[in-house]
KOLTI-431094 format. One record per atom (N, C-alpha, C): residue number from 1; chain; y, x, z. Coordinates in Angstrom, 3 decimals, padded with zeros to 6 digits. Layout:
BEGIN
  num  chaine     north      east        up
  NUM       A         Y         X         Z
...
This chain:
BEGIN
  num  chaine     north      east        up
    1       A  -011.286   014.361   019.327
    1       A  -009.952   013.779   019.482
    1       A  -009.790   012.421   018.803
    2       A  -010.260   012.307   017.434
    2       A  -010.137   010.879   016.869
    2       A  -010.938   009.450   017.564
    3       A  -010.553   008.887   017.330
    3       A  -010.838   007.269   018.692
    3       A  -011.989   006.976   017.539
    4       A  -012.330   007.362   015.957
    4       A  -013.298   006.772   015.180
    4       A  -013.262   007.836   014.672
    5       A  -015.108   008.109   014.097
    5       A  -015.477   008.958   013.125
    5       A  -015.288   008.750   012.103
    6       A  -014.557   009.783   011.103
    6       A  -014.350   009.346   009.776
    6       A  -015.453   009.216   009.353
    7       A  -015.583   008.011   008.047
    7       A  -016.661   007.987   007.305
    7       A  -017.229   009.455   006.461
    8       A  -016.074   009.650   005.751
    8       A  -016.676   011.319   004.978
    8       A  -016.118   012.350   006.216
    9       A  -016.988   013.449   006.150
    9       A  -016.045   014.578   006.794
    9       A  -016.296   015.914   005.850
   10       A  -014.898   016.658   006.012
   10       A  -014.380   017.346   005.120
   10       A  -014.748   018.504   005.874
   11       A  -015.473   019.586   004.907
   11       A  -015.612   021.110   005.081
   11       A  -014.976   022.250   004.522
   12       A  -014.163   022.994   005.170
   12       A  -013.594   023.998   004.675
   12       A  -014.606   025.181   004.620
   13       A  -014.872   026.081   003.314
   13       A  -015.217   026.994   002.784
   13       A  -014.012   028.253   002.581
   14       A  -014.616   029.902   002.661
   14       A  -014.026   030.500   002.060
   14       A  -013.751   030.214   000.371
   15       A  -012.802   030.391  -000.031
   15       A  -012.593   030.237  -001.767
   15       A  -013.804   030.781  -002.259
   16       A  -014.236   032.490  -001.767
   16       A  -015.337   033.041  -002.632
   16       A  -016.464   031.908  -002.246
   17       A  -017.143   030.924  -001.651
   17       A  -017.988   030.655  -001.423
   17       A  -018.652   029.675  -002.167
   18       A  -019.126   029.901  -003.130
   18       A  -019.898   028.549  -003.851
   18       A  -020.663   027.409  -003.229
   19       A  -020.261   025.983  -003.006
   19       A  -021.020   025.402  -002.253
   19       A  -020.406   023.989  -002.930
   20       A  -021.326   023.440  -003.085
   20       A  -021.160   021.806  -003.862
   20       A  -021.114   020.734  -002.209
   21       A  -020.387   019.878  -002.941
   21       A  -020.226   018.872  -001.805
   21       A  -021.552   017.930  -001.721
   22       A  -021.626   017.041  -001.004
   22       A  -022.149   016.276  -000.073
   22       A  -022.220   014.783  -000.240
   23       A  -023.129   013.627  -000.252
   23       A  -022.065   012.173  -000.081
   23       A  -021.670   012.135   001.654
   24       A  -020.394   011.933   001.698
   24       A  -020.243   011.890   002.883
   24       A  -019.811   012.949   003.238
   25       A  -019.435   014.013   002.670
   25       A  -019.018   015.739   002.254
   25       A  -018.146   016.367   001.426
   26       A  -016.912   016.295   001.768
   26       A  -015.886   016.895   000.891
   26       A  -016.031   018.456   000.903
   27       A  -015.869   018.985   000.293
   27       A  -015.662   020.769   000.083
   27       A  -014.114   020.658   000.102
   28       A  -013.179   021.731   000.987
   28       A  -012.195   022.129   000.861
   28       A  -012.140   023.600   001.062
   29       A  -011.584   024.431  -000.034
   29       A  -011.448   025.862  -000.615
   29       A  -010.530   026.212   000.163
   30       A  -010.462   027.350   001.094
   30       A  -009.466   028.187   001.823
   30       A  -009.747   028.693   002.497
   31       A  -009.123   029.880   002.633
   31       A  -009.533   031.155   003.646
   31       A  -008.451   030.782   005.170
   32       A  -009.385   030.182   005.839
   32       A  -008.193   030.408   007.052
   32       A  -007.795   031.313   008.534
   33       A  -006.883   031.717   008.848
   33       A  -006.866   032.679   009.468
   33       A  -007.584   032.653   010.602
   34       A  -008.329   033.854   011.404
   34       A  -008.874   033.909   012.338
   34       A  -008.622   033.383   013.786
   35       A  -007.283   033.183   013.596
   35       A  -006.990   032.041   015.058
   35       A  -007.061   030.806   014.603
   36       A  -007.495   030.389   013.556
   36       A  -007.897   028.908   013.614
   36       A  -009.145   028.775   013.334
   37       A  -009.816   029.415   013.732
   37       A  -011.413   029.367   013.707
   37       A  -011.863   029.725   014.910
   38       A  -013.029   028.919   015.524
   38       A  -013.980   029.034   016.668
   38       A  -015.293   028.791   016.264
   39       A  -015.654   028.894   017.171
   39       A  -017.249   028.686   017.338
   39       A  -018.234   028.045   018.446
   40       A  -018.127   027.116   018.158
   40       A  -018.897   025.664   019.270
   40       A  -020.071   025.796   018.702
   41       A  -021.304   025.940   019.727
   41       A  -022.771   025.706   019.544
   41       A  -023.260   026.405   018.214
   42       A  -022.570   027.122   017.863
   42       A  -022.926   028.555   016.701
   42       A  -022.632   027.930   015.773
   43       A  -021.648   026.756   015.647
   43       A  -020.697   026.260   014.362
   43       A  -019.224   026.934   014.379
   44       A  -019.233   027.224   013.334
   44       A  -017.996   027.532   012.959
   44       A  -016.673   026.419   012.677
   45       A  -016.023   026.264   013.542
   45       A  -015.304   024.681   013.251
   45       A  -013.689   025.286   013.340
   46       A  -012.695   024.592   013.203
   46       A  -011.239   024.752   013.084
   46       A  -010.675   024.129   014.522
   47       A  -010.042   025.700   014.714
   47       A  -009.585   025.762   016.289
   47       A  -008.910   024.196   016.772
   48       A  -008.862   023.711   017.783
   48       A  -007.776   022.571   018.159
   48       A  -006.733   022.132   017.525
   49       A  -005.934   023.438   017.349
   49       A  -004.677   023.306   017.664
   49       A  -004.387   022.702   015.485
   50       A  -005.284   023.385   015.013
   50       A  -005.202   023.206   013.174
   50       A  -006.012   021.830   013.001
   51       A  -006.981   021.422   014.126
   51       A  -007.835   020.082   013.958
   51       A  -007.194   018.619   013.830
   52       A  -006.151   019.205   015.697
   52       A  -004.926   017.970   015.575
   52       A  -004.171   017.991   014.424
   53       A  -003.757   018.874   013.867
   53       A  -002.469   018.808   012.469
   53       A  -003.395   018.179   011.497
   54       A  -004.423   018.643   011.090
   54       A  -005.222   018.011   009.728
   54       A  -005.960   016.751   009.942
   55       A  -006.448   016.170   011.303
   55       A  -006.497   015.519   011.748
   55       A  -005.421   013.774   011.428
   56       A  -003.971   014.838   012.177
   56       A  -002.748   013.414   011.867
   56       A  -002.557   013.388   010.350
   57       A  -002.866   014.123   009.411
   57       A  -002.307   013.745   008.537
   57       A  -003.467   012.684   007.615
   58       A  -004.385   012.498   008.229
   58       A  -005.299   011.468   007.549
   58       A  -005.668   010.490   008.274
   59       A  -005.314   010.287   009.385
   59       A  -005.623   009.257   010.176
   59       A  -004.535   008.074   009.999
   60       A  -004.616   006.661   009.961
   60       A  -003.499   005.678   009.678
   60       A  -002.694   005.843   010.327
   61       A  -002.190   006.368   011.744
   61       A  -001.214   006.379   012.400
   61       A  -001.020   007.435   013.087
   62       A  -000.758   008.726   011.948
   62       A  -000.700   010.361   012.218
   62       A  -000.158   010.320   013.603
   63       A   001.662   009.912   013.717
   63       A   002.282   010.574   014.866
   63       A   001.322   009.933   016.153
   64       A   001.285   008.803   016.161
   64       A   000.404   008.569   017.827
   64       A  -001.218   009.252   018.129
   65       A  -001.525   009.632   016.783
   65       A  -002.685   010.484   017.142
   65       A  -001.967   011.884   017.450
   66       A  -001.009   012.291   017.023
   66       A  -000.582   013.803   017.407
   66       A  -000.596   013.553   018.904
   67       A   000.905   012.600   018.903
   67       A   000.944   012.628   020.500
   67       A   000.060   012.555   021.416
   68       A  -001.144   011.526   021.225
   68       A  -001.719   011.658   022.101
   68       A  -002.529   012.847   022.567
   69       A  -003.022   013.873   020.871
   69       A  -003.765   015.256   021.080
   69       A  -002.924   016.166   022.184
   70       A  -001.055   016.122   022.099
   70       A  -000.656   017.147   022.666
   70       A  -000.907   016.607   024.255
   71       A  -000.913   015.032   024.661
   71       A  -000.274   014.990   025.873
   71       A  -002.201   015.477   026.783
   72       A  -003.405   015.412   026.001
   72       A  -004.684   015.414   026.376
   72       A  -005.146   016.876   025.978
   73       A  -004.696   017.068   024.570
   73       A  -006.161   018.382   024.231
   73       A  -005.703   019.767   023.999
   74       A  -003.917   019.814   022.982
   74       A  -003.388   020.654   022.836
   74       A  -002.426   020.691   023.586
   75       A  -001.833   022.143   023.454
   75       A  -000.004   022.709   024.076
   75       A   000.564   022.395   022.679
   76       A   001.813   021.866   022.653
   76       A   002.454   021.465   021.157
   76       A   002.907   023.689   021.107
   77       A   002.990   024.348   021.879
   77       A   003.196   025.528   021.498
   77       A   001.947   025.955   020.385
   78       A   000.887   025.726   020.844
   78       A  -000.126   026.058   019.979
   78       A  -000.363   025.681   018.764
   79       A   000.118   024.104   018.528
   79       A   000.301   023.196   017.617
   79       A   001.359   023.730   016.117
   80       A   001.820   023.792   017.175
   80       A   003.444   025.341   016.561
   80       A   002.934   026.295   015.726
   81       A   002.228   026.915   016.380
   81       A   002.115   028.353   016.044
   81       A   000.510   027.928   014.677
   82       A  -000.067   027.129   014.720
   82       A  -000.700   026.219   014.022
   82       A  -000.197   026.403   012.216
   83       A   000.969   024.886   012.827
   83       A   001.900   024.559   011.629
   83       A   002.234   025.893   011.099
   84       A   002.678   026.751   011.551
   84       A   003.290   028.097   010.864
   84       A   002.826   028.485   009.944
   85       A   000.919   028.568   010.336
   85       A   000.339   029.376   009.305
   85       A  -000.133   028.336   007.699
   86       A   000.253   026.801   008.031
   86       A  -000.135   026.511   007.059
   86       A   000.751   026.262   006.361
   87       A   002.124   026.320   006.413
   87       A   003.178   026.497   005.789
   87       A   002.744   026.570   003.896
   88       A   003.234   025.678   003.087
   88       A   002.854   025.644   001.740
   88       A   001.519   025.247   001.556
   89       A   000.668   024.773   002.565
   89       A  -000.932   024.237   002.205
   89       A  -000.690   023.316   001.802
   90       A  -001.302   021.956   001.421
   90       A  -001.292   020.493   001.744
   90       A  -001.208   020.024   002.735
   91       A  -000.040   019.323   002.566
   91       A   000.522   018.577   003.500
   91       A   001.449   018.667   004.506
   92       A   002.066   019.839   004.444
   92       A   002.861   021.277   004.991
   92       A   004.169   020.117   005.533
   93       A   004.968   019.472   004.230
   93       A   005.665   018.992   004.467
   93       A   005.228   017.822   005.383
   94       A   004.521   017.066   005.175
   94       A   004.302   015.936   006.607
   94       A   004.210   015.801   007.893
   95       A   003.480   017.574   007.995
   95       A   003.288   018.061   009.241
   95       A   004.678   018.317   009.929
   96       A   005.408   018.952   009.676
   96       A   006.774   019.054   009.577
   96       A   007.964   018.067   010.425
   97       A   007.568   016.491   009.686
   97       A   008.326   015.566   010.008
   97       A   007.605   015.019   011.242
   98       A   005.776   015.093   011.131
   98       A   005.064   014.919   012.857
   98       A   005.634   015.331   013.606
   99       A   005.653   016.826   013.294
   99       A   005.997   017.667   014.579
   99       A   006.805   017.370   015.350
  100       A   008.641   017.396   014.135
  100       A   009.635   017.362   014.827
  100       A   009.941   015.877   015.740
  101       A   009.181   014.897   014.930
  101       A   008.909   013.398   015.794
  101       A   008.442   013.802   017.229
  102       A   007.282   014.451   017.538
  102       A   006.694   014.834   018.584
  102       A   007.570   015.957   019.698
  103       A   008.312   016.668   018.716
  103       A   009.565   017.471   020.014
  103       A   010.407   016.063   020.153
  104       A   010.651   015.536   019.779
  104       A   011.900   014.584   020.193
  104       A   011.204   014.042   021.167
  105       A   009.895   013.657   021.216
  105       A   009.783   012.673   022.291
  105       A   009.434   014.058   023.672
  106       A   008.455   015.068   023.159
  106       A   008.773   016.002   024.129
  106       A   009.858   016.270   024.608
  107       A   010.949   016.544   024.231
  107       A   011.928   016.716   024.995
  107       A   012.718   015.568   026.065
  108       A   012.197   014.235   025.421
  108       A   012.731   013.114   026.681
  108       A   011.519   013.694   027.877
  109       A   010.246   013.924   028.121
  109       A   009.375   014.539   028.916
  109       A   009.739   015.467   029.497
  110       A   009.944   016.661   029.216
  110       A   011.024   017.621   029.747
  110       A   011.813   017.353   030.549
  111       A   013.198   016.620   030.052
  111       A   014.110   016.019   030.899
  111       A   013.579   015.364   032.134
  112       A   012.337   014.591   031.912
  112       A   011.412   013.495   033.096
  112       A   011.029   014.728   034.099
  113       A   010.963   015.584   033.357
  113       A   009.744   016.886   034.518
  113       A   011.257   017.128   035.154
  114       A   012.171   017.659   034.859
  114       A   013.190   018.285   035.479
  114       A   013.962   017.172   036.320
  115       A   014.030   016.439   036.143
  115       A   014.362   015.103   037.261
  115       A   014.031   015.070   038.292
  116       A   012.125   015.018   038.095
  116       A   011.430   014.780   039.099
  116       A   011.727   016.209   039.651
  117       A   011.457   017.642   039.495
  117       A   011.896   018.571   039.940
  117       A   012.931   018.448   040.666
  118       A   014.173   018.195   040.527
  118       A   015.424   018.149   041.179
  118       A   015.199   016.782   042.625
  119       A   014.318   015.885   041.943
  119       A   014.329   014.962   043.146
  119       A   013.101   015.358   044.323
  120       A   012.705   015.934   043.873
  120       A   011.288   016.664   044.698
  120       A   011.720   017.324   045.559
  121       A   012.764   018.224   045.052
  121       A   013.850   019.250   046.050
  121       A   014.984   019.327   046.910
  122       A   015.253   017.411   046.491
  122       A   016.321   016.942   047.501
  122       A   017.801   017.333   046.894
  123       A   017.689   017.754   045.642
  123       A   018.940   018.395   045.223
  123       A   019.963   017.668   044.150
  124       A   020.712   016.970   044.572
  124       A   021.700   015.699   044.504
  124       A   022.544   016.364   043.925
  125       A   023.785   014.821   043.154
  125       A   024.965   015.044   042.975
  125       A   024.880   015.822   041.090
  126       A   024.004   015.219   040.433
  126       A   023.202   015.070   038.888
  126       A   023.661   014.368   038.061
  127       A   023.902   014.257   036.883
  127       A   023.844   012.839   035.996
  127       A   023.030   013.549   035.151
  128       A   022.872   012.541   034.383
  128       A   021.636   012.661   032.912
  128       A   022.578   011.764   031.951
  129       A   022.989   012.849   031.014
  129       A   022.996   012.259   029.820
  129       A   024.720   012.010   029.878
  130       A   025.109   013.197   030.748
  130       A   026.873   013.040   030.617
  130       A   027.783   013.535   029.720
  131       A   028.447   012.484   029.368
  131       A   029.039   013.148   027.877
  131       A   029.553   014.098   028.072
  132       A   030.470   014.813   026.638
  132       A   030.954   015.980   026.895
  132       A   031.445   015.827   025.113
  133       A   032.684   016.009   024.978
  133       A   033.113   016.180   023.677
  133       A   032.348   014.938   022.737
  134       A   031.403   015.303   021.634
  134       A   030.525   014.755   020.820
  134       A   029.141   015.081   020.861
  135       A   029.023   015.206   022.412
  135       A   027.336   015.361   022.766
  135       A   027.438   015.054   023.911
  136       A   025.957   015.255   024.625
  136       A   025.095   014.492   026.118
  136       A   024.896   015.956   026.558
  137       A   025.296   016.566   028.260
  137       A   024.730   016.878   028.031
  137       A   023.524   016.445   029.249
  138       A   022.598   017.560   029.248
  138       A   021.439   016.988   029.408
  138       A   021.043   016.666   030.622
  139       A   021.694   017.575   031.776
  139       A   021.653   017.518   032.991
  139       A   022.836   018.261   033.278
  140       A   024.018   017.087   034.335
  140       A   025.142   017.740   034.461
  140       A   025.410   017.593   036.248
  141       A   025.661   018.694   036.686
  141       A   026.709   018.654   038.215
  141       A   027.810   018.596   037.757
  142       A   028.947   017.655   037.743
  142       A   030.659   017.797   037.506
  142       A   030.671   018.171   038.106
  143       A   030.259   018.205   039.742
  143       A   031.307   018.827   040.864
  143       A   031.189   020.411   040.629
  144       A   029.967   020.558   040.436
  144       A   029.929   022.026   040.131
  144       A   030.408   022.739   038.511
  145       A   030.545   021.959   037.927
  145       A   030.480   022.019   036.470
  145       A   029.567   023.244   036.150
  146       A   028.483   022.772   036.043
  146       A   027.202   023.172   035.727
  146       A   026.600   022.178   034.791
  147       A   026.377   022.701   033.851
  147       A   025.216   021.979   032.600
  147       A   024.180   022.849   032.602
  148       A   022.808   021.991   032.642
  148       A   021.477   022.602   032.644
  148       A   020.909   022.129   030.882
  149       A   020.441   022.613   030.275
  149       A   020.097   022.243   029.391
  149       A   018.915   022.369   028.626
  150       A   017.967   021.523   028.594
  150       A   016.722   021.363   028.186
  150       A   016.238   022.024   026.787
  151       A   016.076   022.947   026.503
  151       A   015.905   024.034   025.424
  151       A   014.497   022.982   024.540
  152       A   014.920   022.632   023.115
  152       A   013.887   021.534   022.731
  152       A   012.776   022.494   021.744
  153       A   011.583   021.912   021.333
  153       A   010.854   022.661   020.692
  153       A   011.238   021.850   018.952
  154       A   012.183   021.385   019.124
  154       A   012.147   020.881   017.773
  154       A   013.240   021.754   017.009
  155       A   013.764   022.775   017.442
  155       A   014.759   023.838   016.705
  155       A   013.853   024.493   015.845
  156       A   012.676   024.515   015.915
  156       A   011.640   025.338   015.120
  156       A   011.352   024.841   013.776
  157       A   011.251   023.377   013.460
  157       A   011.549   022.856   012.272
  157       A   012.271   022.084   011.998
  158       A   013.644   022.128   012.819
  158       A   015.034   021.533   012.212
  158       A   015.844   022.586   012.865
  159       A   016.637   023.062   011.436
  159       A   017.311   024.342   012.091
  159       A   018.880   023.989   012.222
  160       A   019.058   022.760   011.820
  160       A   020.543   021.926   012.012
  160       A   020.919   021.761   013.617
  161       A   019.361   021.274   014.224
  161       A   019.246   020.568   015.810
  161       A   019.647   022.350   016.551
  162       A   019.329   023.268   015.837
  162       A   019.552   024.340   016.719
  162       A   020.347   024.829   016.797
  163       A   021.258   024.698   015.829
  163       A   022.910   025.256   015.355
  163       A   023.345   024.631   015.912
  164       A   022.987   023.177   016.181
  164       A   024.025   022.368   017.121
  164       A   023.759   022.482   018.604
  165       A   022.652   023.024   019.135
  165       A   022.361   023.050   020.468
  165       A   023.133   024.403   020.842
  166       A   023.363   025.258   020.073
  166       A   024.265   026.698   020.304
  166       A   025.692   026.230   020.250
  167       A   026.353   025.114   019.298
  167       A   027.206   024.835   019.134
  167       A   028.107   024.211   020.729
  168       A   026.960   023.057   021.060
  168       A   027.227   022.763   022.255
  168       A   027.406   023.274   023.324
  169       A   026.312   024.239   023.754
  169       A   026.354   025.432   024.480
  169       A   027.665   026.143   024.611
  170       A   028.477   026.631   023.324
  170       A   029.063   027.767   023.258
  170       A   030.622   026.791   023.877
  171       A   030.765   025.367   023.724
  171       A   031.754   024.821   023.732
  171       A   031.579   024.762   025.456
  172       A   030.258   023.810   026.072
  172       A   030.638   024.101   027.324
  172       A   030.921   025.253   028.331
  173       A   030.688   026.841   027.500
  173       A   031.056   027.764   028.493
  173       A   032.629   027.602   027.483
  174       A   033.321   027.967   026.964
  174       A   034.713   027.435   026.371
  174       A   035.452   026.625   027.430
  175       A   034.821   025.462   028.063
  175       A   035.427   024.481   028.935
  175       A   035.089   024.358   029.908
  176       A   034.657   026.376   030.182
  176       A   034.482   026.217   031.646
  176       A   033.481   025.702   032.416
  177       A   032.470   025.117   031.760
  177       A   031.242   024.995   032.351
  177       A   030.365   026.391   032.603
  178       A   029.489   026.263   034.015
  178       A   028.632   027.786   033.425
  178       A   027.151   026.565   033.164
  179       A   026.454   027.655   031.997
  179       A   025.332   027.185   031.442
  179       A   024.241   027.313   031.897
  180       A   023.000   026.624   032.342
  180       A   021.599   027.322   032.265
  180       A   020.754   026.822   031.158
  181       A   020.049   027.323   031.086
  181       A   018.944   026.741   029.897
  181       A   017.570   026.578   030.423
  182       A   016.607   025.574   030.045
  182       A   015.079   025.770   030.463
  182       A   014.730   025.601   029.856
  183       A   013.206   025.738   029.421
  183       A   012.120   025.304   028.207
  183       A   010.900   024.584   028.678
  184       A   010.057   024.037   028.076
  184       A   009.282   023.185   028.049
  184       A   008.262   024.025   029.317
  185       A   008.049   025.643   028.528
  185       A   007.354   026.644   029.508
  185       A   007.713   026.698   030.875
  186       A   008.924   026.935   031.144
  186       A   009.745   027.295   032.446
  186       A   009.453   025.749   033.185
  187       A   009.903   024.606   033.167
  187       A   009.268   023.429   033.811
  187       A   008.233   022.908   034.094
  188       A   007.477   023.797   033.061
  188       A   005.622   023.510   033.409
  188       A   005.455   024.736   033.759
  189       A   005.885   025.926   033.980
  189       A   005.207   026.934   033.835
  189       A   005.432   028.023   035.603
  190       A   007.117   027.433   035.355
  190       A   006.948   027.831   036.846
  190       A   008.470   027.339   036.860
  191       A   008.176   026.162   037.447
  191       A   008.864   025.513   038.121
  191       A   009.882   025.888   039.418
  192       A   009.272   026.516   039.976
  192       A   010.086   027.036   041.485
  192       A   011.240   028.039   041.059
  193       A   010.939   028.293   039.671
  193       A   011.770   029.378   039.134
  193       A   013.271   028.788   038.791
  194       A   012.975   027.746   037.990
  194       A   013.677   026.658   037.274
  194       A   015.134   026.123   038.422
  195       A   014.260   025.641   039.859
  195       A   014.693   024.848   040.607
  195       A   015.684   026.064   041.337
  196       A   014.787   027.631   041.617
  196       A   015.903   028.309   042.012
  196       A   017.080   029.139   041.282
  197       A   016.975   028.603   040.165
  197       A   018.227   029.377   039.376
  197       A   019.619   028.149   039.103
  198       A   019.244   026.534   039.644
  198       A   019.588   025.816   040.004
  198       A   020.674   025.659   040.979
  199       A   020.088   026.047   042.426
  199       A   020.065   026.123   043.334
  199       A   021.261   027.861   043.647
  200       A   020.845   028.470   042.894
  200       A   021.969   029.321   042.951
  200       A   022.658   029.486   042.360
  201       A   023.374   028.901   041.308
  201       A   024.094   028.141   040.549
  201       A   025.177   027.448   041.347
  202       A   024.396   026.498   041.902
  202       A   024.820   025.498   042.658
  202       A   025.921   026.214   044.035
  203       A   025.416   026.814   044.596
  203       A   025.316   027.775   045.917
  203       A   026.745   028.515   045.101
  204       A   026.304   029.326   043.716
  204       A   028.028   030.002   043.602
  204       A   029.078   028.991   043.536
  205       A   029.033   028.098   042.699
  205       A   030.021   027.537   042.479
  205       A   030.302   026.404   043.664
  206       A   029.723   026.338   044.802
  206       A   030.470   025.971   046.184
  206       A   031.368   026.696   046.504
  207       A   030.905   028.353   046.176
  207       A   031.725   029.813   047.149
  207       A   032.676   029.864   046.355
  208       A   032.932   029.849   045.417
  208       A   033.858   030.206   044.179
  208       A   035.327   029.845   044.272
């Protein structure tokens, strides 16, 4: 994944394991869990998803190396589930502020996938980014008053962004909007699903 080989490279050991470093060979002490370990060519190396995180945090320009790992090598879900386990290691907190940098821009992507979705399908009469009280929301029909709303992966380490995405939510069914929600999964994952819960949405609130 890195565009240059670091000059030293760093080896993680179990703690019990006595082993002196290297020139050109850091020793790092830790037991890490079995989903972040693989095995390439009968090496034991650190799964993807823990490579990109330890990876950005030593490279000069962490977040554009993240991004680029998620948009090429990793799922930022995996990346996720990653960060979790190293919670209190080194560097816990930096990873943290990557991440949630990297949902923000994921979620403008999201919004891009669901666009193109809706324009793929011929299915008009949209705005992006229509106000509403003291928020956007994310994808709106007025005529139908329908808000679709792009479910972000950054509620996972900002738990303010998620109180307020419920907050919003709870106000547009309040004012009479009906709600849908999608996730990063559901637009990549199955799409046709996405477009028909849309679509019948759409379809009630013509009959209504």
């Amino acid at each position: 994944m890195p565009v240059v080989v670091p000059a030293q490279i760093e080896v993680t050991v179990p703690r019990r394991v006595g082993l002196r470093a290297h020139r050109g060979v850091r020793i790092r002490r830790r037991d890490l869990p079995a989903a972040d370990v693989v095995t390439t060519n009968g090496i034991r190396c650190t799964a993807a998803p823990l490579t990109a995180l330890e990876t950005a945090l030593v490279v000069p320009d962490g977040s554009a190396f993240l991004d680029r790992a998620l948009q090429k090598h990793v799922p930022f879900e995996a990346v996720y589930e990653a960060y979790c386990r190293t919670i209190g290691a080194r560097g816990s907190a930096r990873l943290a502020d990557l991440l949630a940098g990297s949902a923000d821009r994921a979620d403008s992507a999201s919004e891009r996938i669901l666009i193109s979705l809706l324009r793929d399908a011929g299915i008009t009469g949209w705005e992006r980014g229509r106000p509403f009280e003291r928020w956007l929301i994310d994808i709106a029909f007025p005529g139908a008053m329908l808000a679709v709303e792009v479910d972000s992966w950054a509620w996972h380490v900002d738990v303010d962004r998620f109180l307020a995405d419920r907050r919003k939510g709870n106000a547009l069914v309040r004012a009479g909007w009906k709600l849908l929600r999608s996730t990063w999964h559901d637009l990549t994952g199955r799409p046709a699903h996405v477009i028909a819960e849309i679509r019948a949405a759409l379809d009630a609130a013509a009959t209504a």
